[in-house]
Structure formats: C-alpha cells, structure tokens
MIDOSE-1310 file (N, C-alpha, C; in nm, 2 decimals, decimal comma, always signed):
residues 189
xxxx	+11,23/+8,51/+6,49/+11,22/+8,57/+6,62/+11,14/+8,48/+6,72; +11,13/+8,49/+6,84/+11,09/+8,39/+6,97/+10,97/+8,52/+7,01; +10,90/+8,44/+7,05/+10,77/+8,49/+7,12/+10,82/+8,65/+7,21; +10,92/+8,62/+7,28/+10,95/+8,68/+7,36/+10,99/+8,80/+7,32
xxxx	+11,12/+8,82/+7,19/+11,15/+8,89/+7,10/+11,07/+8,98/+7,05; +10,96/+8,88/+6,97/+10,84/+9,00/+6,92/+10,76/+9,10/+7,01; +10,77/+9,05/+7,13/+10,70/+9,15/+7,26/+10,76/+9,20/+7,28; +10,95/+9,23/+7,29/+10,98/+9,34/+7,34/+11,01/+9,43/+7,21
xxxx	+11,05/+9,35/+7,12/+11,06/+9,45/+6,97/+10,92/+9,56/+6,96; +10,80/+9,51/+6,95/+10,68/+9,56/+6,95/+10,72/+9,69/+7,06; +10,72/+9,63/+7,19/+10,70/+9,77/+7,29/+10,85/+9,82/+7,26; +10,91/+9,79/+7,21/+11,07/+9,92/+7,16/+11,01/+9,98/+7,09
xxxx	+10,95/+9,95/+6,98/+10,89/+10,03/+6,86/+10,80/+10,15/+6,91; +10,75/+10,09/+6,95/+10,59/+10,19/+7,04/+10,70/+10,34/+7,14; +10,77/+10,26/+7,21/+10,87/+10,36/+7,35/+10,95/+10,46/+7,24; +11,02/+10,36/+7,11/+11,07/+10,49/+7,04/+11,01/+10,59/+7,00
xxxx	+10,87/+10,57/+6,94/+10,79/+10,62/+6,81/+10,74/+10,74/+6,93; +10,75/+10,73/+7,06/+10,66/+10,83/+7,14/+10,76/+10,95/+7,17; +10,89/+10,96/+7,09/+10,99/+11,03/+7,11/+11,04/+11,12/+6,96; +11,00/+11,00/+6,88/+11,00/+11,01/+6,69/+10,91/+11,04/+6,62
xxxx	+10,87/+11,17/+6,59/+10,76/+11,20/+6,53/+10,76/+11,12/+6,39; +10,87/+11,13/+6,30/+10,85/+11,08/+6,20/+10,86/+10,92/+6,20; +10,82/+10,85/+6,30/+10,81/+10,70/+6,35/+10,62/+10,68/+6,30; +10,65/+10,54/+6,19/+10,54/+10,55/+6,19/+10,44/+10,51/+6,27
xxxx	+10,46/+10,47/+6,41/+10,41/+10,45/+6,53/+10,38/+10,51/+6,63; +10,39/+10,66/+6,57/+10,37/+10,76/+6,62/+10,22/+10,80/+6,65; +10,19/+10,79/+6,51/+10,05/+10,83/+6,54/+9,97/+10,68/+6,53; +9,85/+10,66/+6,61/+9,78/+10,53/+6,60/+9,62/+10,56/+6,56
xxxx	+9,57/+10,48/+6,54/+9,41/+10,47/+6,52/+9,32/+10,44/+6,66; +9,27/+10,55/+6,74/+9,19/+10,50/+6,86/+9,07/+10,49/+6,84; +9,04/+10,35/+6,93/+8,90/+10,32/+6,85/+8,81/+10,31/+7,00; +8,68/+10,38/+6,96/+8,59/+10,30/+7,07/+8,45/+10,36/+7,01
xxxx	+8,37/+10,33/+7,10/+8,23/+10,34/+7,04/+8,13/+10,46/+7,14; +8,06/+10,49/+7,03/+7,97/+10,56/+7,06/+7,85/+10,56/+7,17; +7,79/+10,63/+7,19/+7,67/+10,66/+7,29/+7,56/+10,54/+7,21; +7,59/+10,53/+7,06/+7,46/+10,44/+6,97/+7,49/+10,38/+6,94
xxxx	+7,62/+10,33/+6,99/+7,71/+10,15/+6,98/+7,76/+10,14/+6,83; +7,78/+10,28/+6,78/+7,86/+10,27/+6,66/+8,02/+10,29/+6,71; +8,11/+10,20/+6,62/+8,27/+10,21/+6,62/+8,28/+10,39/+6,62; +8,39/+10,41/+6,64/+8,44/+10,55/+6,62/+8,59/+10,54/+6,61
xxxx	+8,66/+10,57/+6,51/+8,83/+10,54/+6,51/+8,84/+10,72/+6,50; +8,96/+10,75/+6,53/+9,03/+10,90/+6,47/+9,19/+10,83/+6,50; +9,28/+10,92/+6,46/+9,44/+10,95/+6,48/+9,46/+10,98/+6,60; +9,56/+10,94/+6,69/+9,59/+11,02/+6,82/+9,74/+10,98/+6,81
xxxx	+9,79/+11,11/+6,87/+9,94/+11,09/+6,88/+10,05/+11,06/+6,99; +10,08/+10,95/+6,97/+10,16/+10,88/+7,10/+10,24/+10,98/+7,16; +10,24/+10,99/+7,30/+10,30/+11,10/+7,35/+10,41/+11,02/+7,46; +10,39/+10,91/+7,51/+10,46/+10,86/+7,61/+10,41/+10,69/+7,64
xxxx	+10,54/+10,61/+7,68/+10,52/+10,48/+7,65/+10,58/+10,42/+7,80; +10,50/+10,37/+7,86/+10,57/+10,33/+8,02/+10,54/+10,13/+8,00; +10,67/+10,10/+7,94/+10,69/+9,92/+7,88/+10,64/+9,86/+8,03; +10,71/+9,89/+8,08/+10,72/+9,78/+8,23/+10,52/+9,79/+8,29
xxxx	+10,50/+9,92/+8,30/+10,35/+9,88/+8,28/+10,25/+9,83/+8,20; +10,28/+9,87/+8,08/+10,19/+9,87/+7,92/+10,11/+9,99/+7,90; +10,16/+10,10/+7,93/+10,06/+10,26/+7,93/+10,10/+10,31/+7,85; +10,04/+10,35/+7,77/+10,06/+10,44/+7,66/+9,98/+10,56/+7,68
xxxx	+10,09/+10,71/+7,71/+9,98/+10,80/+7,70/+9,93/+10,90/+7,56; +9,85/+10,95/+7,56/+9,75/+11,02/+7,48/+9,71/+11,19/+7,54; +9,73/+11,28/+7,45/+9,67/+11,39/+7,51/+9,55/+11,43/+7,39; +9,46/+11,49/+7,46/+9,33/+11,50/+7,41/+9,25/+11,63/+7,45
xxxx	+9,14/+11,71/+7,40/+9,05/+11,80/+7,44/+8,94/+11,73/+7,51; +8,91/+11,78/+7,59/+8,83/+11,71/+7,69/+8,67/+11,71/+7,67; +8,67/+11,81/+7,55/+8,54/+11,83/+7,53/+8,52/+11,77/+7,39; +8,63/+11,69/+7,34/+8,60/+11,59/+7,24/+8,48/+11,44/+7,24
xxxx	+8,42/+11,45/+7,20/+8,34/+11,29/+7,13/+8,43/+11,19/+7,20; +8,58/+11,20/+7,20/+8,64/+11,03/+7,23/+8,64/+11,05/+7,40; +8,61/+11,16/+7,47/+8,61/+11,18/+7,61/+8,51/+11,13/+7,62; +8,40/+11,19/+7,57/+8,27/+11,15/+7,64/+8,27/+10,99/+7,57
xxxx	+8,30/+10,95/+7,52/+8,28/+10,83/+7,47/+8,38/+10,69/+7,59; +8,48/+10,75/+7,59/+8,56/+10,70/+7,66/+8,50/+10,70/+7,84; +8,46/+10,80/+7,87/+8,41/+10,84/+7,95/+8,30/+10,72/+8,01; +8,20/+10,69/+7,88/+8,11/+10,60/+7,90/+8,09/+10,45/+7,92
xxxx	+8,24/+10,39/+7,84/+8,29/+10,28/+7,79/+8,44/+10,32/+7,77; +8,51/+10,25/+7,88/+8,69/+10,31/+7,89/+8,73/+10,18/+7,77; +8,69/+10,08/+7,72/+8,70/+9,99/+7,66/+8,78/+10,07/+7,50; +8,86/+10,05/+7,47/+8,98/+10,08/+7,32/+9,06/+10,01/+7,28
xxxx	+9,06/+10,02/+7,13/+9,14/+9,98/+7,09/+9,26/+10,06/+7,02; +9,37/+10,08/+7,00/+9,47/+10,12/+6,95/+9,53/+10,02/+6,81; +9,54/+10,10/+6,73/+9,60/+10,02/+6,62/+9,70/+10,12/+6,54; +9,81/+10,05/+6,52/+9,94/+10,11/+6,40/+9,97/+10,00/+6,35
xxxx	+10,07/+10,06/+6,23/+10,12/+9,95/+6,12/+10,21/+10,10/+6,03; +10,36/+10,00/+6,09/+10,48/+10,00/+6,04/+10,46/+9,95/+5,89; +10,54/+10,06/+5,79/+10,53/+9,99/+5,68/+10,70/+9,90/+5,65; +10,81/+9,95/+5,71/+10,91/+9,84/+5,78/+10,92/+9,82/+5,88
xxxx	+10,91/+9,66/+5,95/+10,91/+9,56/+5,82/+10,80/+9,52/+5,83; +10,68/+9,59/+5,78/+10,52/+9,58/+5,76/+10,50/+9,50/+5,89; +10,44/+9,55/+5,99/+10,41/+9,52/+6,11/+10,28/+9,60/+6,15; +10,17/+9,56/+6,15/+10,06/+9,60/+6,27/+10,06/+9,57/+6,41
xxxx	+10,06/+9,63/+6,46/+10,04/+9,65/+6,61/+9,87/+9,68/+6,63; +9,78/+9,57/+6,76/+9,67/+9,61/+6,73/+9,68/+9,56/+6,87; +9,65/+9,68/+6,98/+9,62/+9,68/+7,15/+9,50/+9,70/+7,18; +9,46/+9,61/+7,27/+9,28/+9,62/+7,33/+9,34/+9,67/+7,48
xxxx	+9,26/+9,68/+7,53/+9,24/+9,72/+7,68/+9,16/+9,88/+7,72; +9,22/+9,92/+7,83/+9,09/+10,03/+7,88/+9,20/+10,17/+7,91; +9,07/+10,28/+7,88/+9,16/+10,37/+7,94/+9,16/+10,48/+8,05; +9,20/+10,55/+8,14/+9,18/+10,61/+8,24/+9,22/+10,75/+8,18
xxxx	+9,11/+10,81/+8,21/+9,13/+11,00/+8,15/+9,15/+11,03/+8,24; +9,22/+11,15/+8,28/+9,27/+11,23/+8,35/+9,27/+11,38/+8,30; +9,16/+11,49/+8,34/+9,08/+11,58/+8,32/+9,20/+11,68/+8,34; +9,17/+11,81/+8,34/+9,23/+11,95/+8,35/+9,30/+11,98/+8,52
xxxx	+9,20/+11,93/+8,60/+9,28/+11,95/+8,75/+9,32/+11,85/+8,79; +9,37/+11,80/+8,71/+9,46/+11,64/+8,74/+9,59/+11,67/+8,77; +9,66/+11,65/+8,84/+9,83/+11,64/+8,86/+9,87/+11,55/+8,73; +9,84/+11,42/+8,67/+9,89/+11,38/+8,55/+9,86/+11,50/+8,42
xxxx	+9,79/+11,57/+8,40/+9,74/+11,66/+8,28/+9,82/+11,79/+8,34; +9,84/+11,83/+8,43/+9,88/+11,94/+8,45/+10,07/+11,95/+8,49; +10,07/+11,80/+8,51/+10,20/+11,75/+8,46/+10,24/+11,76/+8,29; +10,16/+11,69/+8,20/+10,18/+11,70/+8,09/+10,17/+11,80/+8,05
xxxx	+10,12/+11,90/+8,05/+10,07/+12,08/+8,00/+10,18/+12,12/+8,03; +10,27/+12,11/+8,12/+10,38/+12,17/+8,15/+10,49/+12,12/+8,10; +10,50/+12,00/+8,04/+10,58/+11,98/+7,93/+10,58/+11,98/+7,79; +10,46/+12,04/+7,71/+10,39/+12,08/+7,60/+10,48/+12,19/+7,52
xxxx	+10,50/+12,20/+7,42/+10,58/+12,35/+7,36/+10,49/+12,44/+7,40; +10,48/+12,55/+7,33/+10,34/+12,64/+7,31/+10,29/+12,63/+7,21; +10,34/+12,58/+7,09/+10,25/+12,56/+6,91/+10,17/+12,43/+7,02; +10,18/+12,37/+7,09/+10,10/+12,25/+7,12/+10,02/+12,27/+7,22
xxxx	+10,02/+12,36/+7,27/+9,92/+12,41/+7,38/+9,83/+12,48/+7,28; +9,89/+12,59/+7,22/+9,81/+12,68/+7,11/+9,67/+12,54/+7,04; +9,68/+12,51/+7,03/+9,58/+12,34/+6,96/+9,41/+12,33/+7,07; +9,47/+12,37/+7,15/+9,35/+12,36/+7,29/+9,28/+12,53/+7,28
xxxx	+9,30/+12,61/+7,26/+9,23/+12,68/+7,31/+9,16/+12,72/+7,16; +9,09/+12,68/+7,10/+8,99/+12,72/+6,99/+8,88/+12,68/+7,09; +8,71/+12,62/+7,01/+8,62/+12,61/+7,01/+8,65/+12,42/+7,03; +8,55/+12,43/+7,07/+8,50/+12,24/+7,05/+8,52/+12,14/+6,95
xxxx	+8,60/+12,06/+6,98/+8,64/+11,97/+6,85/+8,50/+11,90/+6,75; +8,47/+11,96/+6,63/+8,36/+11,96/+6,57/+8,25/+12,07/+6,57; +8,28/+12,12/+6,57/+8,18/+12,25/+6,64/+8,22/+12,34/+6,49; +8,17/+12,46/+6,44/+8,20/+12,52/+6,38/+8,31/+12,62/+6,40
xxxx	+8,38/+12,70/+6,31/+8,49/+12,79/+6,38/+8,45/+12,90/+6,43; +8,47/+12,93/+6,54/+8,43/+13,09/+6,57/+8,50/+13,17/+6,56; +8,48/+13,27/+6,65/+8,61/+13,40/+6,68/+8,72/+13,32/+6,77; +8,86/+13,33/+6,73/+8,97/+13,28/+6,79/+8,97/+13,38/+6,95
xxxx	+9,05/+13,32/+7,01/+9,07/+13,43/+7,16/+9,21/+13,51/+7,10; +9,17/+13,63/+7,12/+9,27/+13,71/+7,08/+9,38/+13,79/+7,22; +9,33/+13,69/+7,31/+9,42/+13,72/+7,47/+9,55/+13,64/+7,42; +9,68/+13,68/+7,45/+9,78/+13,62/+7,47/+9,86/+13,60/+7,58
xxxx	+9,94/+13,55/+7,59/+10,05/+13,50/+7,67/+9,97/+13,42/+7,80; +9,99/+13,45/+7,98/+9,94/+13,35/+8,03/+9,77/+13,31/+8,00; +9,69/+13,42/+8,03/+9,57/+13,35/+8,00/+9,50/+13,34/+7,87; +9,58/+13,32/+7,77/+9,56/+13,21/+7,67/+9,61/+13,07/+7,71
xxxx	+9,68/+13,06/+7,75/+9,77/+12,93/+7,78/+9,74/+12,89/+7,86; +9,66/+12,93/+7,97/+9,51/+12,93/+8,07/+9,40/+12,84/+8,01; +9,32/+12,91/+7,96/+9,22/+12,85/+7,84/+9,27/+12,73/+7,78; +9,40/+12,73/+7,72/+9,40/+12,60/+7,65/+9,38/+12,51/+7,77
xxxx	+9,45/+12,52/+7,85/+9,47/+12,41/+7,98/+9,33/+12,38/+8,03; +9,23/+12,48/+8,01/+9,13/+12,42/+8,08/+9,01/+12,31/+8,01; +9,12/+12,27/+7,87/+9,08/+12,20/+7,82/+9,15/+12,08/+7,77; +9,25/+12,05/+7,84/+9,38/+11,97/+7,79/+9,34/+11,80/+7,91
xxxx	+9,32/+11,73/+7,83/+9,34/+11,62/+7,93/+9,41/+11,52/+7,85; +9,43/+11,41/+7,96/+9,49/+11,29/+7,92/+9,48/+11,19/+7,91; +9,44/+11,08/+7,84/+9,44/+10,96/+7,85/+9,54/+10,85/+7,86; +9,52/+10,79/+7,92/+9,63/+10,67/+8,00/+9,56/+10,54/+7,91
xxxx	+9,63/+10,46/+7,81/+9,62/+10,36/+7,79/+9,65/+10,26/+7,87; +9,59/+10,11/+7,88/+9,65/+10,02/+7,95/+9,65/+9,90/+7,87; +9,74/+9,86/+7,83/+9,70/+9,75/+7,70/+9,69/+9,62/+7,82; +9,55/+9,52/+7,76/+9,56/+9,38/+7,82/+9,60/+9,28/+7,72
xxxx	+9,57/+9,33/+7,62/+9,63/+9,23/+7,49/+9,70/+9,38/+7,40; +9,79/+9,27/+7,29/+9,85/+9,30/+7,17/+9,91/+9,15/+7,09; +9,79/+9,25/+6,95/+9,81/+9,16/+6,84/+9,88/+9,16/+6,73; +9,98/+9,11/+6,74/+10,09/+9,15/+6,65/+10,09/+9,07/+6,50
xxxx	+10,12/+9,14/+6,40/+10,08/+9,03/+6,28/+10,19/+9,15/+6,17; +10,27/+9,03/+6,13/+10,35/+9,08/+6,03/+10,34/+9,05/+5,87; +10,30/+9,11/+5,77/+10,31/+9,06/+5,61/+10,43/+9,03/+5,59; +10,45/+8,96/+5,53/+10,59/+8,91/+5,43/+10,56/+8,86/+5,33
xxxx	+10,65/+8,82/+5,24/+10,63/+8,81/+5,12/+10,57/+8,66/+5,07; +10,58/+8,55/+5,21/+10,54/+8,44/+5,18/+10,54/+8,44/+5,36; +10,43/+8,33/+5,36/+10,45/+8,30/+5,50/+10,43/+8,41/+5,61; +10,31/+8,49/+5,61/+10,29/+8,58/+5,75/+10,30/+8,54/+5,85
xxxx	+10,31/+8,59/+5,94/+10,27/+8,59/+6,09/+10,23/+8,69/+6,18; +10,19/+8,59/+6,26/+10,08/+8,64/+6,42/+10,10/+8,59/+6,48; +10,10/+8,69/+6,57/+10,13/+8,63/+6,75/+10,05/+8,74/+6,83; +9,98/+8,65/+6,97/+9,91/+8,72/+7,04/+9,96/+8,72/+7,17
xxxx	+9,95/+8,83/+7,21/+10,01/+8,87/+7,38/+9,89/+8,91/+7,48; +9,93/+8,86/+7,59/+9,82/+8,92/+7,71/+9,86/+8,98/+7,83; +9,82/+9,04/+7,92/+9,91/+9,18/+8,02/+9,85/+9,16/+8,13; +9,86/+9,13/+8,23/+9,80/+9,14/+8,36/+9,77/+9,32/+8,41
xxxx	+9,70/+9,33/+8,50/+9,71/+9,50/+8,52/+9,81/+9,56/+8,63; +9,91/+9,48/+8,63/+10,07/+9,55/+8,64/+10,11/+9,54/+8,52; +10,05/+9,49/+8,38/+10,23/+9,50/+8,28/+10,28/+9,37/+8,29; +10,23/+9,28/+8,36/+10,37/+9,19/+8,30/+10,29/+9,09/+8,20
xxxx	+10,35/+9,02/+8,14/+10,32/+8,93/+8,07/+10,25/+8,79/+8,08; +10,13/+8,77/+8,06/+10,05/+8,65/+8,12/+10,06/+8,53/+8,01; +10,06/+8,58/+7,87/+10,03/+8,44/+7,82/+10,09/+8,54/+7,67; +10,13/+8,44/+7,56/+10,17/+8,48/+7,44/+10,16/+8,35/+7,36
xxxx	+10,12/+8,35/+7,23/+10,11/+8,24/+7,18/+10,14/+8,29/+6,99; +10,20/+8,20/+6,93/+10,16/+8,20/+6,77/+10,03/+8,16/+6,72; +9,93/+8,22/+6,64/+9,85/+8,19/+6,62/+9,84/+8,23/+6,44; +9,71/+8,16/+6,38/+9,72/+8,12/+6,22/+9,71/+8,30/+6,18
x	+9,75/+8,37/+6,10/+9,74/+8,51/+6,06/+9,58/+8,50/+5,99
C-alpha cells in the first residue's frame, strides 16, 4: 500500500466502525491528563466520523473526570487496534466539548435511542450509587440531557503501525485544522 492508501484506509476504518458496533474501532482508548499531570485513558465510543475534516465525535457525561480534564488541557490522544489485519491507529490532537445547551449536543440527544439516553441520568460518573430517578418518560429524558455532552475530536496527527508476521510497519500522518493532509511519511516501527 502507498502512503496515500493507508490514510484513507485508516479513515474508512474509523467512518465505518462509527456506524458498526461490532467494528473493532468502535470503541477507542481516550487519553488525557489529569489536574496532577497524571495520564488518564478510559473506552469511549465512536459515535461519528467527519474524514474530509478529521472529527471524530464522542458523547460523554459532562460531569465526568474526562470533561473537567479535557476542559483544562483539550490536548488527547485516541488509540484503537484492529485485530484484522492487526492495525493500531493512534490520533493526537485537541478536543472541543460541547455542553448540554449546545445545538451540537442537543443535536446529538435527539438522535440517541432511549436505552442510550437512559445512561445519563443516574448519579455522577464515579460517585457511589444512589436512589435511581423514578420519573419517567419526558422529564427523565430531561435529566439525562442535562447531562449529555459532546466531544469533537480533531486529529493533527495519526500513527499508523501494522504487525505482520515479518517486516512491520509505520507510517505517520499530519492534518492541518481544515483536514487536509500536510505531510505523511514511513517511518522505522
């Protein structure tokens, strides 16, 4: 494959997997750091993939650790790995949240099932469990919302690195902040 190949294969993989639950690029590792400059990774689940910019979005509780963290330092990293044909995918760049009275978040909420809304309205992510809200229909679905936001990835790089059975490879890409492509190169894995 040509430099070129592996960058749009990569972002196909990503655009499908945000459609394909059982894609294993569905779910990724976001990483960023804490208030006391420690790493912090968890799972988040690809929800939408815009190639021609490099956005990848994320939906999230707003009263989560990766908000306030993100909040502090938009600086992240995203990482997956395809187990065919063993491929990591590993994206730096920043991200822009988008809170509960956002038109992007309140856009997304309205395209949510309800098992996926239902996710938002407990207690604080880490917190102990309390009493569940026993209100149903709109203002439950109220509640969750007023805790539903979004994150907008923007990838500036992606590091692509494939195992094989002999002979790995790596290749590195870089993104201007439209999306397009600035520089790409093979490099030693």
């Amino acid at each position: 494959m040509t430099l070129a190949e592996v960058d749009a294969s990569a972002w196909a993989e990503l655009e499908s997997a945000a459609a394909d639950p059982p894609s294993a690029f569905r779910y990724l590792n976001l990483c960023s750091v804490d208030a006391r400059g420690r790493p912090q990774a968890r799972m988040v689940v690809l929800r939408r993939v815009d190639v021609a910019r490099r956005l990848l979005e994320i939906h999230t509780d707003v009263r989560s650790p990766k908000w306030q963290e993100i909040s502090a330092d938009p600086r992240v990293t995203l990482l997956g790995f395809g187990p065919q044909p063993k491929v990591q995918l590993r994206l730096q760049g920043s991200a822009e949240l988008h809170g509960p009275a956002s038109e992007c978040a309140a856009e997304a909420w309205s395209l949510l099932p309800g098992s996926t809304r239902s996710t938002y309205m407990g207690g604080p992510p880490g917190d102990d469990i309390g009493e569940r809200p026993t209100s149903e229909g709109k203002a439950a679905d109220a509640d969750g919302q007023a805790f539903f936001g979004v994150l907008l990835f923007r990838a500036e790089t992606l590091d692509w690195f494939q195992l094989r059975q002999a002979d790995n490879r790596r290749a590195v890409f870089a993104y201007d902040h439209l999306g397009s492509l600035t520089s790409s190169r093979w490099v030693n894995p």
